[in-house]
N, C-alpha and C positions, 0 to 999 in steps of 0.2 A: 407649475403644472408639468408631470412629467409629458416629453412630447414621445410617440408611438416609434419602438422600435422601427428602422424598416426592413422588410422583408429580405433573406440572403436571396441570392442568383438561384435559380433551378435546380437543385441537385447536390448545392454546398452543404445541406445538412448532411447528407447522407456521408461524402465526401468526408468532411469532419469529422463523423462516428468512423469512417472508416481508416481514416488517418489517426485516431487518436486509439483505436483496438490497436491497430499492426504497432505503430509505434509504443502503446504501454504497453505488450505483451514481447517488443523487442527488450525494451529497458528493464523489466520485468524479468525474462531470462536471465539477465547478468544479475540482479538481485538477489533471484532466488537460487542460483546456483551458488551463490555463497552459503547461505544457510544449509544445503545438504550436507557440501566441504566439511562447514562447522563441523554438523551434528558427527559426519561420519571418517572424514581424513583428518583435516588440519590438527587435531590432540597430538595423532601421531610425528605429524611431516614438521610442524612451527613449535610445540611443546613437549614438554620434560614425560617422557614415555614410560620412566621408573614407578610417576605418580598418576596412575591414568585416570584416577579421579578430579585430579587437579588439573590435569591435562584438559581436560574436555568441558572443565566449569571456565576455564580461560578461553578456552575457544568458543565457548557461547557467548561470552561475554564480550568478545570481538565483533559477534553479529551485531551486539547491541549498541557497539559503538559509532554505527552507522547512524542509528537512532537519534544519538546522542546530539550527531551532527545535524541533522535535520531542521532543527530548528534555527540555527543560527544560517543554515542554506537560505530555510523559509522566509527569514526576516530583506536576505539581498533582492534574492529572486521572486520571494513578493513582492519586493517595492519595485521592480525594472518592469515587473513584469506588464501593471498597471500602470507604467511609465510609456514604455515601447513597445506594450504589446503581447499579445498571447504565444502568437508564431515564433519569433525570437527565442524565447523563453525554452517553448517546447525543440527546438533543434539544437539549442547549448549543452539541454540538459543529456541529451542523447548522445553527443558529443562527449561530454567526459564521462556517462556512463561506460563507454564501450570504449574508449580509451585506458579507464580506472579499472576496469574489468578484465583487460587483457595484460596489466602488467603484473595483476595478482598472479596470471598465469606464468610470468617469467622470474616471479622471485623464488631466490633460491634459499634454501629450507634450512630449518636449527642446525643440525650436522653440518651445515655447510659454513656459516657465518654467524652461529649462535644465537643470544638475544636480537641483534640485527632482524634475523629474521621476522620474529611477530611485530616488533617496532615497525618493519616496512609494510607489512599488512596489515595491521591500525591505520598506518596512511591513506594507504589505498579505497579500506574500508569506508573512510572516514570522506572522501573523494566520491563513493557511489552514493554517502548518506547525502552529500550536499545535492547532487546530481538527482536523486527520489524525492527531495525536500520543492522542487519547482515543477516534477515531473505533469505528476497527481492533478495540480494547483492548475495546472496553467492547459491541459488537456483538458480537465471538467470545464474551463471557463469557454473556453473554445466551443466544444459541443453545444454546453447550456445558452450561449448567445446565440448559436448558428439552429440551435434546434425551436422547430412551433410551439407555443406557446402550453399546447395543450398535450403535446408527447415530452416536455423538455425529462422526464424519470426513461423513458424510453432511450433516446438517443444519448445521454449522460450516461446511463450504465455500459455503454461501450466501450468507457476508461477502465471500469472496472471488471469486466469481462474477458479484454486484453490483458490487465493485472493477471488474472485467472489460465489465460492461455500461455502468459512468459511462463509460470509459474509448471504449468503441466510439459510446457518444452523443454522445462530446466529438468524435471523432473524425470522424460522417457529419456534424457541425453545422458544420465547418472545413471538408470537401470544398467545399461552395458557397460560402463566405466565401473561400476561398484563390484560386477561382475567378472573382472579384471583378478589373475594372479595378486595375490597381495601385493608381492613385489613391483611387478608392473603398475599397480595403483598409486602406490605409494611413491614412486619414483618418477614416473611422466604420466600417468593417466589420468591422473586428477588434474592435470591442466589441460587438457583437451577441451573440453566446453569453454574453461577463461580464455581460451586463446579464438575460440569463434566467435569473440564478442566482436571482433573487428569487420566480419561480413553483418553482422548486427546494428554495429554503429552507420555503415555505406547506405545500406537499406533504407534503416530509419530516416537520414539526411534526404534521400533522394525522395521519399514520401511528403515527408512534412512543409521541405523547403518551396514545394506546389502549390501548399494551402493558401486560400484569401484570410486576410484580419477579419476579424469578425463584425457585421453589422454594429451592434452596440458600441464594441469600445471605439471604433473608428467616429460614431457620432457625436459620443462622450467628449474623443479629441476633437471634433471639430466645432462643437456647440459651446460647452462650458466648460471643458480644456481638461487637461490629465490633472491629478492631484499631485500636489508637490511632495506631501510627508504622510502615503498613506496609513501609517501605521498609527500617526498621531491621530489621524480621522476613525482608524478604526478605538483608539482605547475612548476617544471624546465621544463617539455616536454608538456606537455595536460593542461595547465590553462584553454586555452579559451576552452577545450568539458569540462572541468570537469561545467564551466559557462554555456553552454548550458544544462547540464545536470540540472545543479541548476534551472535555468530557466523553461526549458519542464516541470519539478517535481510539476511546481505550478500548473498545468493543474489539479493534484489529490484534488486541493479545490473545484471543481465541485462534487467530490464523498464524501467530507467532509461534505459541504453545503445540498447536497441532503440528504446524508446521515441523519442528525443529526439536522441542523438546520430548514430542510423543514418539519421535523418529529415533532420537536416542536411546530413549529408556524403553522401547519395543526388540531394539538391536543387544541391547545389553546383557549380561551373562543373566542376570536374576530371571528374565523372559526369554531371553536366546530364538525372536525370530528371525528372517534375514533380512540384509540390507537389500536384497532385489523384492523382497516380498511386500516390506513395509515401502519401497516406491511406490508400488503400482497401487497403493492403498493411496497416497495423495495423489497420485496421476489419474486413477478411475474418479475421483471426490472433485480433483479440478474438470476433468472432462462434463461433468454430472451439471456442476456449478455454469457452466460455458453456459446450458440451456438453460438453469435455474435464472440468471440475473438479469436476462433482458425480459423474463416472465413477470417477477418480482415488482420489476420497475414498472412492467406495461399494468401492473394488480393497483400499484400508487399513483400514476397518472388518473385511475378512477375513481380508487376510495380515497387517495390521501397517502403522504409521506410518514406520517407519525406511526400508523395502526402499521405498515407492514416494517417500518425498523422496529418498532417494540417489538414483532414477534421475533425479529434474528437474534434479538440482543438477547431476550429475557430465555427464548428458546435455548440459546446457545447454552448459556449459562447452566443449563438442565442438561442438555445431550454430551457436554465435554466430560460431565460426571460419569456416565454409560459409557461413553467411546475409553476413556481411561482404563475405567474397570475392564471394560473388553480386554487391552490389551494384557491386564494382569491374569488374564484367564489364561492366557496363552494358546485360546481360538481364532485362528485366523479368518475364519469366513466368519463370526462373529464380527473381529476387528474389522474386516472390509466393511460388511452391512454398514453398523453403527459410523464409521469415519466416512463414510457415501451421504449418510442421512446427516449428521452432525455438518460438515464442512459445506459438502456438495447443495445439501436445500435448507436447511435450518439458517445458518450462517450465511447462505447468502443475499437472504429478506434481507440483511441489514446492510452486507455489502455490497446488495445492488441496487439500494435507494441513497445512501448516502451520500454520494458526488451529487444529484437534484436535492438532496435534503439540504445539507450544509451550503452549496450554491447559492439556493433561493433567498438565504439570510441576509446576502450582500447585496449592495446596489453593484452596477458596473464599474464605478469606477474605483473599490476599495473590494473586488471580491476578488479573485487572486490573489492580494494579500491577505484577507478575511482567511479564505481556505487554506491558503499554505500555512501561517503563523497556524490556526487553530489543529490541524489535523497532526502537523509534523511536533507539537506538541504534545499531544494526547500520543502520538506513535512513538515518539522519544520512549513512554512508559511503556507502552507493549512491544518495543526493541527487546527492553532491559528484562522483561518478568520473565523470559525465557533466564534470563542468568538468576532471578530470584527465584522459577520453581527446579532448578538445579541444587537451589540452597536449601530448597523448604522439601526438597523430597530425600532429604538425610544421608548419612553417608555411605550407603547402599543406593542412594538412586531409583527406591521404589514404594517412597510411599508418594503414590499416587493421587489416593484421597485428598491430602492435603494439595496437592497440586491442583484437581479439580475445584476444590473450595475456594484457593488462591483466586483460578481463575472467574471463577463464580462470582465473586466480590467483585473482578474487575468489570463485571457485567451490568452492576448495578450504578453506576454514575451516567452510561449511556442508555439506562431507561429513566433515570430522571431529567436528564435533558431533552428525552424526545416529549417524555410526559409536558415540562415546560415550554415546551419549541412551539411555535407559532402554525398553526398550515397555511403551505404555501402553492398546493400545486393547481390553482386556479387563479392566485395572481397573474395577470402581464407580465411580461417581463420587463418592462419600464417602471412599472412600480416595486419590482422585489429591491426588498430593505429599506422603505418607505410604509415605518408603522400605519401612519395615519396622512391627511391629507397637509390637517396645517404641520406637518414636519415636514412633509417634503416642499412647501411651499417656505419653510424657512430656514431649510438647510444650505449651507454657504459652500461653496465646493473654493476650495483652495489650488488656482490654477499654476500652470507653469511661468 
């Protein structure tokens, strides 16, 4: 019989959400300033400039090699994590984020050292994906045990809110950089934001290294001990949520695609908007988002997890066809509206239920691995569909349609998983990932 959480100290919740906003919106900065790089320097500064189509399908596809690594981050950093701990977890990963992030800022470019160069920023890349793959995982777990039983969609959205506000800091830090002499851009401006990842890293450490462990897993350790091989616990007990969780994760190719690949093909000659205009179209959509997700979350703490992700997912899936089209119009206050409504509130019912959605699937002591392996899998795929609607929008770069459609199909795996998902947001939190009574009365936890 599960025994009753107990209660955090006064104030740790709040604490928590508030440690896990500043710190994801820190690690989130250095993330998403890659993806601008991508979309708008690196073809030039790391790839073959003769072929600028070529150029810029290699450079997206560097973003996604972060992705790539993700899951194999997810499988370490999910098992330490529910080993040693939430806190741990979350100040490592801040650690090489903002260390990997500042030396993308010191490598020197094709012209300098040739191939060399994108070889070392695959590296580097490949260093923030492991660095994202524990971030997510191990902040949601934090909030979700430290948060009341009856807000945990509330205080969980903080992970992802902070995602939303790295995401809009990376974004006003690039308006002026973009804005830059070409030449100036091209030669030291474009490392100006990687190289502030290092007051980002200081920050971050000095935040989190505060936090208490959380109620749950400390009682986990002290009751009936950490798991030894969670990952074997999770394919023998939670295959099919850790599969939903995979599945829901592809919903984040909407925020890839917006992000990155609508940034490109709005900038491009066939649309010819500008690179400062199309920022401030993701920077007003993140700002918008900032209040959308803890609203989102406080709508599922009442009605349920399922009804407000289906509507981001299924929604999205509809508004990324309009915002597309917008940009083919070559309306700019069209493109704002639609990319406000699409990212900002459509998009983010699902990205700001999702950290309590896929949480509640696990028990304590296999959810940080639960969440890392399942999410950083499904994100592996919406790394990469920015380098597949590269390919699928032809060798002009503008058919768009087919990119919306692309994106559209990837929407539909994370409404049949929420369709099948269980609700959760009136469970205990001692019972979440205990289908029924006699399972959790015959479930063996494999101690240390």
């Amino acid at each position: 019989m599960s025994v009753p959480t107990p209660a955090p100290p006064p104030g740790q919740p709040k604490k928590a959400a508030t440690a896990a906003w500043i710190g994801s919106a820190l690690e989130y900065y250095d993330f998403f300033i890659y993806g601008s790089a991508a979309a708008l320097i690196f073809p030039e500064v790391f790839f073959d400039e003769s072929d600028p189509a070529t150029a810029t399908l290699l450079s997206l596809a560097t973003f996604g090699v972060a992705y790539a690594a993700r899951p194999i981050g997810a499988l370490f950093l999910g098992h330490y994590g529910d080993r040693v701990g939430r806190k741990k977890i979350m100040v490592f990963t801040l650690i090489l984020m903002g260390l990997s992030t500042f030396l993308i800022g010191c490598l020197p470019t094709r012209e300098q050292v040739g191939t060399l160069a994108p070889v070392l920023l695959v590296l580097c890349r490949v260093l923030q994906g492991i660095s994202a793959a524990g971030e997510q995982a191990s902040a949601n777990s934090m909030t979700l045990e430290h948060a009341p039983p009856n807000r945990r969609g509330f205080f969980t959205s903080f992970t992802l809110s902070g995602t939303q506000g790295g995401q809009l800091l990376a974004t006003l830090v690039f308006i002026p950089i973009a804005a830059l002499p070409e030449e100036q851009l091209l030669s030291w401006g474009w490392r100006v934001p990687f190289w502030m990842s290092i007051a980002v890293a200081v920050v971050g450490y000095v935040i989190r290294r505060k936090l208490d462990e959380t109620p749950a897993f400390a009682q986990q350790a002290a009751t009936e001990g950490v798991v030894r091989l969670p990952l074997a616990v999770l394919v023998r007990e939670h295959w099919a949520d850790v599969l939903r969780v995979i599945a829901g994760a592809l919903v984040a190719s909407v925020s890839t695609i917006f992000t990155v690949w609508a940034l490109a093909y709005a900038t491009s000659d066939s649309v010819g908007m500008s690179r400062s205009s199309m920022l401030w179209v993701g920077a007003l959509a993140n700002l918008v988002a900032l209040a959308a997700i803890p609203l989102w979350a406080t709508l599922s703490d009442r009605i349920g997890r399922r009804p407000v992700f289906l509507t981001g997912a299924a929604g999205s899936a509809v508004m990324m066809f309009l915002y597309l089209w917008s940009i083919s119009t070559g309306s700019y206050p069209l493109t704002l509206l639609l990319g406000i409504v699409t990212f900002g509130v459509v998009y983010s019912a699902a990205n700001g239920v999702w950290p309590s959605f896929y949480g509640e699937m696990f028990s304590t002591r296999i959810r940080l691995s639960g969440m890392a392996i399942g999410t950083q899998i499904g994100f592996a795929v919406a790394g990469f569909a920015v380098t597949f609607a590269a390919q699928i929008a032809g060798p002009d770069g503008d058919n768009w349609s087919a990119v919306a459609l692309f994106t559209a199909a990837l929407c539909i795996p994370p409404v049949i998983a929420a369709v099948s998902a269980r609700e959760t947001h009136k469970v205990p939190t001692e019972q979440l990932g205990e289908r029924t009574p006699k399972e959790a009365a015959q479930r063996e936890t494999v101690t240390a």
